[in-house]
Structures are given as C-alpha cells and as structure tokens.
C-alpha positions as CSV (number, residue, x, y, z in Angstrom):
1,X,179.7,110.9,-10.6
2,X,181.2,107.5,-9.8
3,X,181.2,105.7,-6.9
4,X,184.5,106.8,-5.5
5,X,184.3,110.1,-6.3
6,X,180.9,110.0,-4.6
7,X,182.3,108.4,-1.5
8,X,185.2,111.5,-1.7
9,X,182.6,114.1,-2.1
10,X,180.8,112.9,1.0
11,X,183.4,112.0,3.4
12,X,184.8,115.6,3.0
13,X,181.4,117.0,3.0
14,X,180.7,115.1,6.7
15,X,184.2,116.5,7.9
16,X,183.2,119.8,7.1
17,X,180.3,119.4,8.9
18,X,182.7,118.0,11.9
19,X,184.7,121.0,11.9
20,X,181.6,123.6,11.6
21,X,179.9,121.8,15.1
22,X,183.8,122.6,16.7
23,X,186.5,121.0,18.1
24,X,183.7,119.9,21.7
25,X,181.7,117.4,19.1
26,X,185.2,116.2,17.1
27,X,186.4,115.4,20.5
28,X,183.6,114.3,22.5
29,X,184.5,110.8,24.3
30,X,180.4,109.6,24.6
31,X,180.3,110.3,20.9
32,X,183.1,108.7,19.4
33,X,181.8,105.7,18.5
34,X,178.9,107.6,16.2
35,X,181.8,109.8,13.8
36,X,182.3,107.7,11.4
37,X,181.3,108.6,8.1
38,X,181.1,106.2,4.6
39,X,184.0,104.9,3.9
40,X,185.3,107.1,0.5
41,X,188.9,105.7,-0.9
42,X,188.2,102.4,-2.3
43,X,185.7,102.0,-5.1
44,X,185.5,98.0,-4.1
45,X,183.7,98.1,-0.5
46,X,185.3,94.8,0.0
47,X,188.9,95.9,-0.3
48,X,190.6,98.3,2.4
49,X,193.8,100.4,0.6
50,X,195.8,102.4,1.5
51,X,194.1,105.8,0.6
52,X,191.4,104.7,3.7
53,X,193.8,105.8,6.3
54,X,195.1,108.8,4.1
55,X,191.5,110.5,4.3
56,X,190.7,109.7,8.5
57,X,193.2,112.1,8.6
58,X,190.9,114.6,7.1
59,X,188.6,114.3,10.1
60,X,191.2,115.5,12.3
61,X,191.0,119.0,13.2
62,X,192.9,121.5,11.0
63,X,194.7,123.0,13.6
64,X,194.9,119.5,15.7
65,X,198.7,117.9,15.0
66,X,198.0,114.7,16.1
67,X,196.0,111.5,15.5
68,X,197.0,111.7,11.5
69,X,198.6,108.3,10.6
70,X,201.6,108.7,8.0
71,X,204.5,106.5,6.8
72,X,201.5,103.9,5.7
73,X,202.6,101.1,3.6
74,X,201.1,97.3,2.7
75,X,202.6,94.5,3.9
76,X,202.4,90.4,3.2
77,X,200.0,88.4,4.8
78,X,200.7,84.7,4.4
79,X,198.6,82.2,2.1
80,X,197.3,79.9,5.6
81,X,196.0,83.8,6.8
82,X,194.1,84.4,3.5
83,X,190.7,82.9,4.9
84,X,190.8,85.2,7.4
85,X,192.9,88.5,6.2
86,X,192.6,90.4,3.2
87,X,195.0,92.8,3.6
88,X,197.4,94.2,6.1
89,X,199.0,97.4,6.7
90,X,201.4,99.1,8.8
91,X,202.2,102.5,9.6
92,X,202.5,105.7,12.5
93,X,200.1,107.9,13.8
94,X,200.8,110.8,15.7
95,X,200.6,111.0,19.7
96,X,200.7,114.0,22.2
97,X,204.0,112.7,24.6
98,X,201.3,114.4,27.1
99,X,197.7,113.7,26.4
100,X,196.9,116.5,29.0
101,X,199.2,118.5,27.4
102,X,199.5,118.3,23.8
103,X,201.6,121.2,23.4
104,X,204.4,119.4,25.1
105,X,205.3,117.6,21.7
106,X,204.3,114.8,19.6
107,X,205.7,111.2,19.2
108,X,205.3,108.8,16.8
109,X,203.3,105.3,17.5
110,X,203.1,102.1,15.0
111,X,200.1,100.8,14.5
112,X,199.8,97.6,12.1
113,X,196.2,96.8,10.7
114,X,194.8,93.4,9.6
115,X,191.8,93.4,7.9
116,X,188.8,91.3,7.6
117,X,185.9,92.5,7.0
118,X,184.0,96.0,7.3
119,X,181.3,94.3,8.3
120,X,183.0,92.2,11.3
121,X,184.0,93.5,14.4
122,X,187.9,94.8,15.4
123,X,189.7,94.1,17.6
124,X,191.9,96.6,19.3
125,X,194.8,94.5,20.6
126,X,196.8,96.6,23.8
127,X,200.3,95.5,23.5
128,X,202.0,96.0,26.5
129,X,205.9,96.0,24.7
130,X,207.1,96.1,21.2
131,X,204.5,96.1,18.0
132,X,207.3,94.3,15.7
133,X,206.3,91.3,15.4
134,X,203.3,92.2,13.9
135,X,204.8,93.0,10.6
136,X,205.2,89.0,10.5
137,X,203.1,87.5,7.3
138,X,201.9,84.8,9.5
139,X,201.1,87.1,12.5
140,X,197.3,86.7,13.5
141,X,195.8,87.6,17.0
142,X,193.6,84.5,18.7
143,X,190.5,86.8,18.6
144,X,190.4,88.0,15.6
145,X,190.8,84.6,14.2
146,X,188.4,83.1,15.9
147,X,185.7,85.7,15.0
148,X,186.9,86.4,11.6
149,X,187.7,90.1,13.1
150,X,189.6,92.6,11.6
151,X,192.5,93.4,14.3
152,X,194.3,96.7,15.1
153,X,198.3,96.4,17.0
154,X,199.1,99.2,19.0
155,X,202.8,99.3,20.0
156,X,203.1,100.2,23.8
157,X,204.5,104.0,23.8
158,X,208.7,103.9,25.0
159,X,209.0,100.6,23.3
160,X,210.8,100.0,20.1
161,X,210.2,102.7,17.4
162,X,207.7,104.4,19.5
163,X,209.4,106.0,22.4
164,X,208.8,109.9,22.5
165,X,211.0,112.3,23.1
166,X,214.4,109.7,21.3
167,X,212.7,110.3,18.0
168,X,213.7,114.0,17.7
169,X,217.1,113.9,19.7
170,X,219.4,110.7,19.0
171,X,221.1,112.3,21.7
172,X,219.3,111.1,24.7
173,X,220.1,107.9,26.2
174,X,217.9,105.7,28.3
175,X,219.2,106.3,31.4
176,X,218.4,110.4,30.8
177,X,215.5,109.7,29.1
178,X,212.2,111.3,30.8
179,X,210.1,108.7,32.1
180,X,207.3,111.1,33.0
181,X,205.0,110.1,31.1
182,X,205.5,106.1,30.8
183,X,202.2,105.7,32.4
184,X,198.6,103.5,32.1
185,X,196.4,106.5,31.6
186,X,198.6,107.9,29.0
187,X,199.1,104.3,27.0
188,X,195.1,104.6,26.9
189,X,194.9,107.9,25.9
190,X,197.0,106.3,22.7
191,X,194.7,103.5,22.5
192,X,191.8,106.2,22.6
193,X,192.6,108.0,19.7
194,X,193.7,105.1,17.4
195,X,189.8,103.8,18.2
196,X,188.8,107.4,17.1
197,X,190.4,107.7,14.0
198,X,190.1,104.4,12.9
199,X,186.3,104.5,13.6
200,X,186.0,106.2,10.5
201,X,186.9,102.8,8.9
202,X,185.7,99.9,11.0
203,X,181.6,100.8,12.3
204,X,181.5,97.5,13.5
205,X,181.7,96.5,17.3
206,X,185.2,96.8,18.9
207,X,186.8,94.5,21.1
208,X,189.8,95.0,23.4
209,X,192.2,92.0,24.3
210,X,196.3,92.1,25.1
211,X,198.5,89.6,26.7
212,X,200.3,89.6,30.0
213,X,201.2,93.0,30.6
214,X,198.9,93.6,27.5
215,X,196.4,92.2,29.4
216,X,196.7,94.4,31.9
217,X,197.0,97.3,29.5
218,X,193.4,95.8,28.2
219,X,192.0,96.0,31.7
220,X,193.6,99.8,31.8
221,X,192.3,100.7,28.7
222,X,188.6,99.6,29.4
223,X,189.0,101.4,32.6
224,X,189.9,104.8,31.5
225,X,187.5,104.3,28.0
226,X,184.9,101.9,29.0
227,X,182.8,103.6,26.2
228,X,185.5,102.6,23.5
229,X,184.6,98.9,23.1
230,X,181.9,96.4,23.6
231,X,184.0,93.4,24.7
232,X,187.5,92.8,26.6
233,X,189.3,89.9,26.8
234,X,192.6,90.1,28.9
235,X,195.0,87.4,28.6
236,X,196.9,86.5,32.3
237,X,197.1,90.1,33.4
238,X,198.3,90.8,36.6
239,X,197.2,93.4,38.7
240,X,200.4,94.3,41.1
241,X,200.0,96.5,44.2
242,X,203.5,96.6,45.2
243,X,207.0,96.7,43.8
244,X,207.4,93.5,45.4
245,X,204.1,92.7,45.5
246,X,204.5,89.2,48.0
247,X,201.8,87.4,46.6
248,X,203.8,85.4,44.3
249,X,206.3,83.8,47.1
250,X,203.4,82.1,49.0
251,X,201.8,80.6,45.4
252,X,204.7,79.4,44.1
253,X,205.1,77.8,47.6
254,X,201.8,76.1,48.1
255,X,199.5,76.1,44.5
256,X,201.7,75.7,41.9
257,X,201.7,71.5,40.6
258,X,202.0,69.3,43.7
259,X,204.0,68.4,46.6
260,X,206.6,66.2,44.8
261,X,206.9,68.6,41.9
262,X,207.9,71.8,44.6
263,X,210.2,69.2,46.1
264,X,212.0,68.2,42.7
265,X,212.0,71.9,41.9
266,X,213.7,73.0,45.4
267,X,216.5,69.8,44.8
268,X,217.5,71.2,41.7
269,X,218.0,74.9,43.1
270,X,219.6,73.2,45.8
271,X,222.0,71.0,43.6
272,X,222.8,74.3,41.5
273,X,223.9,76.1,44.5
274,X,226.1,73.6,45.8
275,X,227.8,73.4,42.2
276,X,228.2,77.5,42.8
277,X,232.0,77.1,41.4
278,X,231.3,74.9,38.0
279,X,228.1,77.0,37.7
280,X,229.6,80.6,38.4
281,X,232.3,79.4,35.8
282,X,230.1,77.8,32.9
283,X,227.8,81.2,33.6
284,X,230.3,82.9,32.6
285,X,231.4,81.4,29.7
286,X,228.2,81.2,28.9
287,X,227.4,85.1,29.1
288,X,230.6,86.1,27.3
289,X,229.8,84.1,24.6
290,X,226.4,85.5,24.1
291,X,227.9,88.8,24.8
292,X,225.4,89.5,27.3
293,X,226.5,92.0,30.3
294,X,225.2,92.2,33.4
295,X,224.9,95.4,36.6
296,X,225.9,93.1,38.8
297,X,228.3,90.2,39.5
298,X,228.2,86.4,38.1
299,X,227.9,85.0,41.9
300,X,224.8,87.4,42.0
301,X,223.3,86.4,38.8
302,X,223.9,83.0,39.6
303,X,221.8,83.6,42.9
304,X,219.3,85.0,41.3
305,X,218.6,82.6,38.6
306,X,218.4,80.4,41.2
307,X,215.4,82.1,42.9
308,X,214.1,82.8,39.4
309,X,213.9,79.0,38.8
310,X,210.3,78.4,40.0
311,X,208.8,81.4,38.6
312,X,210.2,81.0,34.9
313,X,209.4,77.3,35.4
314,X,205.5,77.6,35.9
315,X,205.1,80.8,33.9
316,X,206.3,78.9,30.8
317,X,204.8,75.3,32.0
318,X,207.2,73.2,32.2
319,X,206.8,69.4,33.5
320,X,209.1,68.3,36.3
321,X,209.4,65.4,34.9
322,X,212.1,67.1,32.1
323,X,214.3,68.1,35.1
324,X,217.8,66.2,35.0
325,X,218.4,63.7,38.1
326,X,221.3,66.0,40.8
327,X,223.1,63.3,39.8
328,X,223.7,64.7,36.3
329,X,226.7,66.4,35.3
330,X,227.7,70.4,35.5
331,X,227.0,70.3,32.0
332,X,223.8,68.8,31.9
333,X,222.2,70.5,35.1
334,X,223.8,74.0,34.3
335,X,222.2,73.6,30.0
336,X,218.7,72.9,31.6
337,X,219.1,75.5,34.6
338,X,219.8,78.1,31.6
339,X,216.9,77.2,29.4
340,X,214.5,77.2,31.9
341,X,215.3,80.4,33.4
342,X,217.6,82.4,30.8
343,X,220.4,84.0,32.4
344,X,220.0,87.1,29.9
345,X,216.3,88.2,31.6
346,X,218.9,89.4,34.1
347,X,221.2,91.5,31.4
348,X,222.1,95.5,32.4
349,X,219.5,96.7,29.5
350,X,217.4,95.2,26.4
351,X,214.4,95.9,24.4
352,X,211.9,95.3,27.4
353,X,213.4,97.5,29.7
354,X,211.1,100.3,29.9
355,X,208.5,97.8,30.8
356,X,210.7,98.1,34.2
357,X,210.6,101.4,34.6
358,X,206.5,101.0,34.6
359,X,206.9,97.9,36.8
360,X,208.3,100.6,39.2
361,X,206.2,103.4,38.9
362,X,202.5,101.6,39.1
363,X,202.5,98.4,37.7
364,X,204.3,96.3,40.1
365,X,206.1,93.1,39.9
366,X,207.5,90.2,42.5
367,X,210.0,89.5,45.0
368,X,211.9,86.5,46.0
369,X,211.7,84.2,48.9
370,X,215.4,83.8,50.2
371,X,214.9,82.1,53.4
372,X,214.9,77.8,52.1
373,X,218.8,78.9,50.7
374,X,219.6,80.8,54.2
375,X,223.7,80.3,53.5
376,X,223.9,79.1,50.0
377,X,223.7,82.5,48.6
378,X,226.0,85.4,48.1
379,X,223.4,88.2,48.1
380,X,222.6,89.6,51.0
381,X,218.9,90.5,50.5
382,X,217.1,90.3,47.6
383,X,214.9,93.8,48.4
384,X,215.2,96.4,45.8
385,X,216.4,94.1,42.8
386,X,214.3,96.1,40.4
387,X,216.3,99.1,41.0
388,X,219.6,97.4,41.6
389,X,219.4,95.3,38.3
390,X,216.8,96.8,36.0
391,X,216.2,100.5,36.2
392,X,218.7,102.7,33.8
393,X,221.2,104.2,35.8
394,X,219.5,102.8,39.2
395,X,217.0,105.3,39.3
396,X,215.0,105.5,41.2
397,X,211.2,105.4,41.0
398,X,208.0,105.4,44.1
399,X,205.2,103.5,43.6
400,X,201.9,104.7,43.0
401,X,199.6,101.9,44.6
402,X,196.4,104.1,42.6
403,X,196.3,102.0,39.3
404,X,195.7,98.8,41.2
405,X,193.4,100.2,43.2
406,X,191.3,101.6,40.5
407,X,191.7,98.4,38.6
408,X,191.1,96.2,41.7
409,X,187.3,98.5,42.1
410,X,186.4,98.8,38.4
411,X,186.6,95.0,37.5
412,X,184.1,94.8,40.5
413,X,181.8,97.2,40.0
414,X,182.1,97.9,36.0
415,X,178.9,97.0,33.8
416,X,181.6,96.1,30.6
417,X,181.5,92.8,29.7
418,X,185.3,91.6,29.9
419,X,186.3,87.8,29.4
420,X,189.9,87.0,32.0
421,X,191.8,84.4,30.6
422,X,194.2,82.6,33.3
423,X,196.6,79.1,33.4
424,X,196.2,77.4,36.4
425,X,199.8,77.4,38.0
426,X,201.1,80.8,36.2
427,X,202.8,82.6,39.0
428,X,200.8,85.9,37.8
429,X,197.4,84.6,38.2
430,X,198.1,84.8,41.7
431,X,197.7,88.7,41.5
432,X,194.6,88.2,39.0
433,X,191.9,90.5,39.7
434,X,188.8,88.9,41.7
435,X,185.9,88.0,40.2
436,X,183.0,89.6,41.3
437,X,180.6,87.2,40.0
438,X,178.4,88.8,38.1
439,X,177.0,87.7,34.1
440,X,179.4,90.7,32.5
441,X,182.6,89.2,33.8
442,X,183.5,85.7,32.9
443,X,186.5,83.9,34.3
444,X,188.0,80.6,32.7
445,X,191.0,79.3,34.5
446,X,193.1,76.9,32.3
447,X,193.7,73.2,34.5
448,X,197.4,72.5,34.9
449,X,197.6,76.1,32.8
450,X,200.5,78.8,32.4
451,X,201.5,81.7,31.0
452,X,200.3,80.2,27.3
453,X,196.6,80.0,28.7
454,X,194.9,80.8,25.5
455,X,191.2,80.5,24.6
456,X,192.2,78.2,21.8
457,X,194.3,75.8,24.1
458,X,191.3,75.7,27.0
459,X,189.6,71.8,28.2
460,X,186.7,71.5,24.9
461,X,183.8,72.5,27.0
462,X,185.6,75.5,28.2
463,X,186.6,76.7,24.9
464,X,183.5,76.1,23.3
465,X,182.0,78.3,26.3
466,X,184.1,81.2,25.9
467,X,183.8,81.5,22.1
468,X,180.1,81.7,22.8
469,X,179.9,83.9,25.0
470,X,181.8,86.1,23.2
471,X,179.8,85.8,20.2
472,X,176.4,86.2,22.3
473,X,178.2,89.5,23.8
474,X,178.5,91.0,20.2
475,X,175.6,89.8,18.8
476,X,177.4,87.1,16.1
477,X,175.7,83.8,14.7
C-alpha cells in the first residue's frame, strides 16, 4: 500500500471511529483541538492540494449539512510571497444562518487559505467585512508573515458573497432582508467551525488576529471560544457601548496631535462652512459625477463631512501640515476637504453597509460634537444619524449594551494571552478596552499612531518586543 493510499485508509478509518463515539465527541468544544487525524490527500507532506479540504469533509457527520467546504479552487500567489506561501486556496464552507438553530437553513461563507507550513502555526484571521481581497496574489496577513504561519480568511457573514438567506432568493433586497442573526456570537460560531474542520489539516498552534472591526471580531471570537486558539492579536478594535458612544467627541477634542494642530483642523471646518454655497455646489458636482446618491440632502452632507473632518483625519493619520492655507481657493480647499473625508462614506447604501446594521444592534459607533459650529450648520441635531443615513430603509434597530460588557470583563479577567495593537491619536483607541495589567495581555500603543498601527510599523524596540513575545507565547525560536 502506498503512502497515499495509506493516509486514505486511515483518515477514513479515524472518522469512522468519530462517528461510532457519536455526534457529543464530533462536537465537543474542549476537544476540538485534539480531532485531527494524519493528513491523507497529498502523497508530498510538504504540499497542501486541493483533495485536503475534499476529505475534512468526511469528518463531518453524515447526517450534519454543514461545515463541508465546496466550490474549492487554487489560486496565484505572487513570486515576492513564495518565501512565505506555498500555495493558496479559496473556496465556501457551509454555515447554519442560526448556529442555535441549524435547521433554520444554511448559508454559504468564503474562506481563502494560505499555506505555509504544516508544521507552523495558523492563523485564523476574523474579518469584520468583505473576504475579497484575499483572492489578491500579493495578499499576505502581517502575522502570518512575520511567523512564517499559514493564514486562514474568514469573510464576515452578510458581507459580499456570504450573506444568508440572499443566496437562495435573489428576491430579497437589503432593506427586507432579516438582520436577525447579524450578530457577534453567531460570526464566532462561523469562526468556530472553520477552526474545527480545518484542524484536521493544520495541528499546529492557532492564532486569532483581525483589523478594526476585525479586531474586535478577534476579541469576540476569543470570548465566545477562548479554547480555539493559543494567541490573539487584535488590531485597533473598538469596543463601543453605545450607538453614539460619546467617547470619541472629548478625544478628538483634547488627545489627538496638539493644540495648534486641533486649531488648524477647526479653521479649516470653519473656512468650509462659510464657503457653504461654492462647497454645496462643487459637492454636488462632485457626487453626480461619481454617481454617488445620498438619503439625505447636499447641505446635510456637506454638514456632516464637516464634523467628519477630524475623525477621518486622525483615523487615517494625516499631518496638518498638508492642510491648504483658508486662503486657498474653493477649488483647492473643497479637493482636500474631499480626500480627507470622502463624501461617499456618507452614500444611501454600499458594500459595508451591513457593518451598520451591527454598529446598531451591539457594536456601537460615534456621535458628533455640534456645538463649536452653533449657526453654521443646516442640521438641526446630529442624534440618530446612523438610522437617518445608514440603516436600509431607516430601520430601526435597539442596542444591546451586553457585547461590550462581556468584552469590557473578559479582557480583564481572561487567562488567554491576547496582544492589542493601537495608534496613538486613532479616534477608536479611545474606546480600546483597558488593560488589566497582567503578563497575558500586552498592550503596544503606536507614538503619533492611527488607524494603520501595525506591528510591522511600531518604534524598533517596540516591534522587536511584540514579535517576541509572540513567539515566546507559541513556543517558536
């Protein structure tokens, strides 16, 4: 018998022996991480094809409909990657809409898979919006990079080709759509039972890192599976405890840059409001051209780009010293004014939208301060612009402050070792979580930093930190 037949005749051999112990053992949480079996397609133990996935599925339950990837197909990974990435894949696996309640239907979720090594960890990364750009050739994830990984994308479920219930009824339209189920706990549910089957490939150790709101799915996902993985590392997460939460007002106010810098900043809101007629009328030129269409009017969109301004100009880390003189003309002011804060962030729908609807629900976001611009502007109030601009058909959703208090008491009490990542003067790091001091949770707070705060673009001796730490945590040379 040859190696890959061998490999065949035990892999179904230990799945049989799965499904004889019943469906408690195949679905224990303690136990996942101890399921997998040898790996069985490949002949070449340093190769990963695309039979591998084929067979996880035969762990899955015969009479279990979900967690059995399909649609699996290679893609390009780009020459500079090739020290890092020997392959990569992308493909669907199969989710309950309702992880409480499988028999409510099934959706489809992308996954894309870059691997490394079966030796080296993975890295599970917890996209909080679309998966698609991980189909790039030159896509790589900071972690995985650094650590040679092997790195698993999980589109966010509702986003892009993964949002339930659209896939069987072209029907629906986002504004009908049901929302019910747009929630943390069932985004890690998803996460949980890609790390399940996929454990059958990758025995190493598993880390779990995301970005902004996939940061904050990390944190989430750790939460509700602290078992799952051995290492987090969220990337400028906030954790929100309101709508409007009202801790972002007061930072941008007083921490962000320094006093001069807030000054220029509020001169050039200033000098854009009392321009309201050139600006209203280049704003819309400018929207018409780009075919962007908004819920409400140009004079309200212009008002709320203006209180936009700070936020979009410390979350992306911008240096006041770009900002035209007031002295400028329309034309100069009104190009940099829509660069810094893009007028389309504010458009009736796009391809981030359900991130709203969450936003809404339990994740929170920010309000706006409108008393320095007391009458300057044409709204009235800015209270309830996440319904009045963002939600589909201005629905309407209450907010569930129980996410951020779980999340707010887990990072303080949990033993997990998690690693926060944070700029400096990013709006969001004023709602970062509180650190609780102790050896499992390391904080590293970029100087001058923004929304870009990366590991890789942290002072030397803070960069060289974190990457040991994180290879002390998982036991690397």
């Amino acid at each position: 018998m040859n190696i890959k037949s061998l490999r065949k005749f035990v892999a179904v051999a230990f799945a049989s022996a799965m499904l004889f112990c019943g469906s408690a053992f195949a679905q224990n949480e303690d136990s996942l991480r101890y399921l997998a079996g040898p790996r069985f397609a490949s002949s070449n133990v340093d190769s990963l094809v695309l039979e591998d996935f084929e067979w996880c599925n035969r762990y899955v339950l015969p009479n279990q409909p979900w967690a059995r990837f399909s649609d699996i197909e290679r893609i390009p990974v780009a020459g500079q990657l090739k020290g890092h990435l020997k392959a990569k894949y992308r493909m669907f696996i199969t989710q309950p809409i309702d992880h409480k309640h499988p028999e409510k239907g099934l959706f489809k979720q992308r996954v894309i898979v870059g691997f490394a090594d079966f030796k080296a960890p993975t890295v599970i990364i917890t996209e909080g919006y679309t998966a698609k750009y991980g189909a790039n050739p030159r896509y790589d994830e900071e972690v995985a990079f650094l650590l040679k990984c092997n790195f698993v994308l999980v589109e966010h479920r509702y986003f892009n080709e993964s949002v339930p219930f659209m896939q069987d009824d072209s029907t629906i339209t986002w504004d009908k759509l049901n929302w019910d189920y747009m929630t943390a706990e069932q985004e890690a549910a998803d996460l949980h039972e890609v790390r399940k089957a996929l454990s059958h490939l990758f025995y190493g150790k598993w880390i779990a890192t995301g970005i902004s709101k996939g940061g904050q799915n990390c944190m989430c996902y750790t939460m509700f599976y602290p078992k799952d993985v051995d290492v987090s590392v969220p990337y400028v997460g906030p954790v929100a405890r309101a709508q409007e939460d009202g801790r972002h007002e007061p930072f941008l106010r007083d921490s962000t840059g320094t006093a001069e810098d807030r000054a220029i900043i509020y001169n050039f809101q200033l000098e854009i409001l009392k321009r309201r007629a050139a600006m209203e009328t280049l704003l819309s030129d400018w929207s018409e051209k780009n075919k962007i269409t908004y819920n409400i009017s140009i004079p309200e969109v212009l008002d709320y780009c203006v209180l936009e301004f700070p936020f979009a100009f410390w979350q992306w880390g911008r240096k006041t010293s770009t900002i035209p003189a007031t002295t400028e003309s329309d034309d100069v002011l009104f190009k940099y004014f829509v660069d810094a804060v893009g007028p389309d962030y504010f458009q009736s729908w796009d391809d981030n939208a359900p991130f709203f609807v969450q936003a809404a629900k339990e994740l929170g976001y920010y309000g706006y301060d409108t008393k320095p611009f007391k009458g300057l502007l044409k709204i009235k109030s800015s209270k309830g612009y996440l319904r009045k601009i963002f939600l589909p058909g201005g629905r309407k959703f209450k907010f569930d402050k129980t996410l951020y208090k779980n999340l707010t008491s887990f990072v303080a009490t949990t033993d997990n070792k998690m690693m926060f990542i944070y700029g400096e003067w990013d709006p969001w790091s004023s709602v970062r979580p509180n650190s609780p001091g102790h050896d499992n949770i390391k904080f590293y707070i970029a100087p001058g930093g923004s929304h870009r705060a990366r590991i890789s673009n942290l002072p030397p001796d803070m960069r060289e930190e974190a990457v040991k730490t994180l290879k002390e945590w998982l036991g690397m040379k």
